[in-house]
C-alpha positions, 0 to 999 in steps of 0.5 A: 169640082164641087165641095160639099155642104159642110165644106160650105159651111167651114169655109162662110166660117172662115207683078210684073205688068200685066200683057196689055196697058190699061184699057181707054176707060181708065180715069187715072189722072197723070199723076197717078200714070207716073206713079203706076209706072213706078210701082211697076219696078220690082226692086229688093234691097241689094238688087236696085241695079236694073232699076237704077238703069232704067231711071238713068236711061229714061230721066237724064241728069241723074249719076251713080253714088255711093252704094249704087244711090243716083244723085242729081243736083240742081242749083248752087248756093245755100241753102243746100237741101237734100230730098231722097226716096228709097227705091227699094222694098223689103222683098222675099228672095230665094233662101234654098232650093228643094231635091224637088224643085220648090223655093224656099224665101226668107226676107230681105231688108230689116223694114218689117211688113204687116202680119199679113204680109205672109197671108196675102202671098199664099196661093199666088203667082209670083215672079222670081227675078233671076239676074245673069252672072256679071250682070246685075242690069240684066235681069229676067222673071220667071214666073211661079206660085206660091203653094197652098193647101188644097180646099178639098184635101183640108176642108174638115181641118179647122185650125190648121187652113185658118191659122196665120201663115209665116214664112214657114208655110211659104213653099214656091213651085216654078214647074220644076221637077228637081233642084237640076231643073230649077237650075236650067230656068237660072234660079240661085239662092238670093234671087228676089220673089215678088208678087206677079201683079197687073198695073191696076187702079180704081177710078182716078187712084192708083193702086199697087204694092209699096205705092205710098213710097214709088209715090215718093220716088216719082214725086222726088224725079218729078222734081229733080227735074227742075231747078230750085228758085234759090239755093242748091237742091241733091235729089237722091234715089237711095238703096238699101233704104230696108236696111236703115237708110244705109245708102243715103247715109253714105251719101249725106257722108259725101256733102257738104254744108247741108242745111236741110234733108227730107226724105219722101217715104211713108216709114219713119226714119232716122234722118230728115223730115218725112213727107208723106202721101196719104194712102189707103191700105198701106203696107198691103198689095193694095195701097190705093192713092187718089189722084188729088193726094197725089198731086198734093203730094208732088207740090209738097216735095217741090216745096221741099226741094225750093222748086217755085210752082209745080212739078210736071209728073211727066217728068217722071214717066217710066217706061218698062219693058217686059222682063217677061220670057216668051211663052214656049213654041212645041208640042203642047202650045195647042193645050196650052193656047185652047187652055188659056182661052177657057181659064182667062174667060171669067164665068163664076157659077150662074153666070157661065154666059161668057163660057158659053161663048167661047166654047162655041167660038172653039167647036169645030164647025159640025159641032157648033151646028150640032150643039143645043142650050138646053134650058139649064144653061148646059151645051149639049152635043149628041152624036151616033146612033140613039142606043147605050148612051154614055155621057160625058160631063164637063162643067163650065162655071168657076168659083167666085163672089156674089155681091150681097149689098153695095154701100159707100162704094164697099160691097159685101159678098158671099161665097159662090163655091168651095174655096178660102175666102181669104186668099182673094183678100187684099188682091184686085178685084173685078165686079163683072157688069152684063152687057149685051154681048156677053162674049165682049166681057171675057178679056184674056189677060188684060187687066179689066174684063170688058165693062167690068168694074175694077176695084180691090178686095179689102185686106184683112184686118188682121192676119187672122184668116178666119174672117168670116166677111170678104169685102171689096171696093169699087170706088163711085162707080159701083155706088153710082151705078146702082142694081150691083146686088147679085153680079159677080165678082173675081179676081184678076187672072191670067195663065202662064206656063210653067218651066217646060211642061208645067202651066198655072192659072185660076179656074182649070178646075174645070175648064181643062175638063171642058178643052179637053171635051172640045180637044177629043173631037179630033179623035171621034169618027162620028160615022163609026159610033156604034152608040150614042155619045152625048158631050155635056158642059154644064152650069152650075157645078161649084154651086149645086150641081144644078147643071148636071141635075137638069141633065140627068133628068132630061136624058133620064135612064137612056145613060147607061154610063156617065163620065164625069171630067173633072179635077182629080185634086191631088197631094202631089205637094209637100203642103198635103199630108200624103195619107191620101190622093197622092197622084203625080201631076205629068204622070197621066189621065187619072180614074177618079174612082173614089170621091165624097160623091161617088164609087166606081165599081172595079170591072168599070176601072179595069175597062178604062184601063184596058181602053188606055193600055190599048191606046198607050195613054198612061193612066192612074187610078185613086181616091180623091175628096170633092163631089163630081157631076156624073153622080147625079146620074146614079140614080137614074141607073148609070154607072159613074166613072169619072176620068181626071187629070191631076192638080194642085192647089185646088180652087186657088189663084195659082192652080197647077197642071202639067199639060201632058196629062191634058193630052192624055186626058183628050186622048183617053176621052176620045178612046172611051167614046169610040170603045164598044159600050161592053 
C-alpha cells in the first residue's frame, strides 16, 4: 500500500539462527565462526541452564559450580590464576500477560543497555524461550514480534512515532488471541525475550548481538582447553554476570591461594582485570569483530591463563540445534507456503525483477502461457470475452532503500516508500547486486540473498528516532566493487507462522495481494466468463503508482470496474488510537471502502457484499488510510472498489496477518470474477 507525498516527506524527516548455514562465500575466518556459534546462545540471567548443557556436552572437562557457573581447571601449582567470562546478557522476559494475548517485558539483570536498546526491538521478530516445567535444560522458542505503530494510521502525528521508545511501548504478539491461547504455546511470566536473528557477518568480522562478550566466553573455552606452562589456571563460565558478577563471586569464595583473576567482558567489573575485544557498535545487535581482533584477543586470554602459543579456536566450536518447533501441517499450509515464497523473495520498488520470477514459476501452466510483461514491467493476464472489463490489481514491489553514494564502504540511502526509517537502524542489511538470472537473487530464509552484499544498517547515534539519514555498512566489498549508487537495499527477512492461524513477515503488504490473485485461479472457469477479467501485478506501487498508471492508460475506459487488492491497514492493536480502521485480523476479507485515494459508492459495497454472502466468505466493510492502485483507474471511467485483508504493524519488519482471511480473500476474488458485471 502506498503513502502519500506528505507521509514521504514526515518520515525523510524523521535470533535464533537462521534455517540455513551461512552460504560458501562467506569470508568468516575460524576465529570469527567460533564465535558466531556463541553469539548464537540466547541466555537471560537466571535462564544459563540450557546453555550450560550444551557447552558440557560439546567442550569436555568442564563441571557445575556454584550457582550453575562451569569451572574447569588446568595445571597445578602457583601461580593460581583464574580467567572467566559471563554467559549470560541483560534480557527482556515476560512480566504479564494481556486478557488478549500480548506480552508485556520488563528487563533482566542490573547491567544496563544503551537508550536504543528499546528502539532497535520495536517492530521486530523475537523469540520467547519457554523452558518445561522441572526441566530448565529443555527449552524451546516461539516465535513473536514486537508491535509497532502502523505507518499509515500514525503518518501525520510527528512527536508521537519519533519519540524515544522504552519499555512501556513494548507490546509482544505471539498470534495469540487470548491469555488461554498464550497458555496453550507454554509461555509464563518470567520467560526470557530475545531478538530473532540469523547468524550473520560482514567480510571476515562477525556480527551479532553482545558479540564483544560470547567473544570473551569463546576465547576463555578456547583456552581452557589446554594447559598452562606453569601454575594453575580455573577457567570459569559464569551466571548471573547481569547481576554484578554475583556467580563468579561465589566461586572465587570457593578457592584458594589466588594469585590472579581476569575476566574476558567488555563491561567493567568489580573483580579482576579486564581483557577486551575491540568491537564496532557495541552494545548494539550489531556489534561487528573482525577476524584479526579476534585472533588477538584469543592470544591475549591465552596470555592470561599462562597458555605458551596460541589457542585453537576450534576448540571452542559450538554446535546448536534448532530450538525452533516445525512449522504446522493443516488446512492453511498451502497460503502459508505460496505466501512465503512471495514475501521472502526480495524486490524493493523498481526492481520487481525477482518478483516477476517467482510468480511465473507459481502460475499454473495455462496462465504462465497467457501472461504478458507490458512495457511498465506489469504481469498482465486477460481472460473471457473482450466486453465489461473488470480489473484486478495486486502490486509486486516492496518498500526499501535505495543507495545514494557509497564511501569507506558506508553507503548513504534514501527511502524508497512510506515506512520509519528507524526501524531498520542497527539491524542486518543486505545491498541486492543484479545478476544475470535474477531469480538466483530471491534466497527464502538464508541469510544472504544470492550474490547479495551483507552489511548492517548502522545504529542510531542516539535513541532519538527523528534522524533524518539512514546508513548502512558493507565492508570492502561494496567499496571495491564499484557502480553501488542506485541498487537496492533490505533487511534481512524471513516468514514464520504465528501460533495456529496467525503468520508474520516483511513485505505481505502487498504480496498476500498478488498469492491471493494466483490462489483465485482455482476458482475461475475461464470457459464460463461472461466478461472479460484481466489479473494485473503491478511495479512500482510503494513509490508512485507508476504501474498501475501505465496500466490504466493502456486499457484506457475498457475498465468498467478496478479492484485493487491491497492491505487494509488495520487498528486491530492496543499500539493504535482506535478512532478508526479497527478491522479484526481473522474475522475475514475486507471492502476497503474509504481510503486517502479513493471512495466506493455504496451499491458497489452491497454488490460485493452480496457476492460474498452468497459464496459464505465473511467480509468486512471500513475505512482505512494509505492510497491504492485501482484509483488510478478512476479517471478513465472505472468505478474503484478495493478488496482487503486486515494487517498489522503495516510497512514493518514484523507485519502480522491471519491466513484465514487470505482464503477468504482468494475466495472472494475468485467469486467477483465470476459474478455477472450487474
Amino acid at each position: 500500500m502506498r503513502l502519500g507525498y506528505s507521509a514521504l516527506l514526515l518520515f525523510v524527516a524523521v535470533v535464533a539462527r537462521a534455517q540455513d548455514p551461512l552460504p560458501p562465500t562467506d569470508s568468516l575466518g575460524p576465529y570469527g565462526r567460533a564465535v558466531q556459534s556463541w553469539i548464537g546462545l540466547r541466555v537471560s540471567p537466571g535462564r544459563e541452564a540450557q546453555a550450560m548443557q550444551r557447552i558440557r556436552e560439546q567442550l569436555p572437562g568442564w563441571s557445575t559450580g556454584a550457582l550453575g557457573s562451569l569451572v574447569r581447571s588446568q595445571g597445578s601449582g602457583s601461580p593460581h590464576r583464574v580467567v572467566a567470562c559471563g554467559i549470560d546478557a541483560t534480557a527482556y522476559v515476560v512480566s504479564n500477560i494481556t486478557d488478549d494475548g500480548y506480552l508485556r517485558v520488563h528487563m533482566a539483570g542490573s547491567r544496563s543497555r544503551p537508550p536504543m536498546w528499546h528502539a532497535m526491538h520495536v517492530g521486530q521478530r523475537v523469540l520467547v524461550l519457554k523452558s518445561s516445567r522441572g526441566d530448565a535444560e529443555r527449552v524451546r522458542a516461539v516465535p513473536g514480534v514486537f508491535g509497532v505503530r502502523s505507518t499509515h494510521l500514525w503518518r501525520r502525528m510527528a512527536g508521537v512515532v519519533d519519540s524515544t521508545p522504552t519499555l512501556e511501548d513494548l507490546w509482544i504478539d505471539v498470534g495469540a488471541r487470548s491469555a488461554g491461547e498464550v497458555a496453550s504455546l507454554g509461555i509464563r511470566v518470567l520467560d526470557p525475550v530475545f531478538r530473532d536473528m540469523p547468524d550473520w557477518s560482514v567480510g571476515d568480522a562477525v556480527v551479532g548481538p553482545d558479540a564483544a562478550a560470547r567473544a570473551g566466553c569463546a576465547a576463555v573455552a578456547a583456552a581452557a582447553a589446554l594447559t598452562p606452562a606453569s601454575g594453575q589456571t580455573t577457567f570459569v563460565i559464569s551466571t548471573q554476570s547481569s547481576f554484578d558478577w554475583a556467580a563468579l563471586s561465589a566461586v572465587l569464595r570457593g578457592l584458594s591461594d589466588v594469585d590472579s583473576i581476569y575476566v574476558a567482558a567488555p563491561d567493567s567489573q568489580r573483580v579482576g582485570r579486564r581483557l577486551r575485544v575491540r568491537s564496532q557498535f557495541p552494545g548494539t545487535l550489531v556489534e561487528v569483530i573482525r577476524e584479526t581482533d579476534l585472533a588477538a584477543y584469543f592470544d591475549e586470554v591465552a596470555r592470561a591463563a599462562g597458555i605458551s602459543g596460541s589457542s585453537e579456536p576450534v576448540h571452542a566450536v559450538l554446535l546448536s540445534p534448532s530450538l525452533r518447533a516445525p512449522q504446522p501441517t493443516d488446512s492453511l499450509t498451502r497460503y502459508a507456503e505460496l505466501l512465503s515464497r512471495f514475501t521472502d523473495t526480495y524486490a524493493v520498488s523498481g526492481d520487481e525483477g525477482p518478483m516477476r520470477d517467482m510468480l511465473r514459476a507459481r502460475l499454473p501452466a495455462w496462465a504462465r502461457d497467457k501472461i504478458v510483461v507490458d512495457t511498465s514491467g506489469n504481469v498482465v493476464l486477460s481472460m473471457g470475452p473482450d466486453r465489461d472489463t473488470t480489473a484486478f490489481v495486486a502490486h509486486m514491489d516492496e518498500v526499501g532503500f535505495e543507495v545514494v553514494r557509497v564511501q569507506n564502504g558506508i553507503a548513504t540511502l534514501r527511502s524508497l516508500g512510506g515506512f520509519y526509517p528507524w526501524l531498520f537502524m542497527g539491524q542486518p542489511a543486505l545491498l541486492h547486486v543484479p545478476i544475470a538470472g535474477e531469480f538466483r537473487r530471491s534466497q527464502g530464509c538464508r541469510p544472504t540473498s544470492g550474490t547479495a552484499i551483507r552489511g548492517v544498517f548502522l545504529p542510531p547515534d542516539s535513541a532519538n528516532r527523528s534522524t533524518r539519514e539512514v546508513q548502512a555498512w558493507f565492508g570492502d566489498e561494496a567499496t571495491a566493487m564499484g557502480g553501488v549508487a542506485g541498487l537496492r537495499v533490505t533487511s534481512f527477512k524471513c516468514a514464520t507462522r504465528l501460533a495456529q492461524t496467525r503468520y508474520t513477515a516483511r513485505s505481505i503488504d502487498d504480496r498476500l495481494g498478488s498469492a491471493a490473485l494466483v490462489l483465485a485461479l482455482d476458482g475461475i472457469d475461464t470457459t464460463k466468463l461472461t466478461h472479460k477479467v484481466i489479473f494485473v501485478w503491478s511495479v512500482r506501487e510503494e513509490t508512485s503508482l507508476g504501474g498501475a498508471r501505465g496500466a490504466a492508460a493502456d486499457f484506457g475506459a475498457s475498465v468498467k470496474r478496478v479492484h485493487a487488492v491491497d492491505t487494509f491497514v488495520s487498528a486491530d492493536s492496543p499500539l493504535e488510537t482506535g478512532r478508526f480502521a479497527v478491522v479484526p485480523i481473522g474475522s475475514g476479507a475486507v471492502v476497503r471502502a474509504l481510503d486517502n485515494s479513493s471512495v466506493t459508492p455504496p451499491d458497489e459495497i452491497e454488490r460485493v457484499a452480496r457476492i460474498a454472502r452468497a459464496s459464505g466468505i465473511p467480509l468486512q466493510v471500513s475505512t482505512t488510510n494509505g492510497g491504492n492502485d485501482g484509483s488510478v483507474f478512476v479517471p478513465y471511467g472505472a468505478v474503484d472498489v478495493p478488496v482487503s485483508w486486515p494487517l498489522r504493524y503495516s510497512h514493518s519488519p514484523a507485519e502480522v496477518i491471519d491466513l484465514r482471511d487470505m482464503r477468504s480473500l482468494a475466495r472472494l476474488i475468485s467469486a467477483l470474477a465470476m459474478a455477472s458485471v450487474r
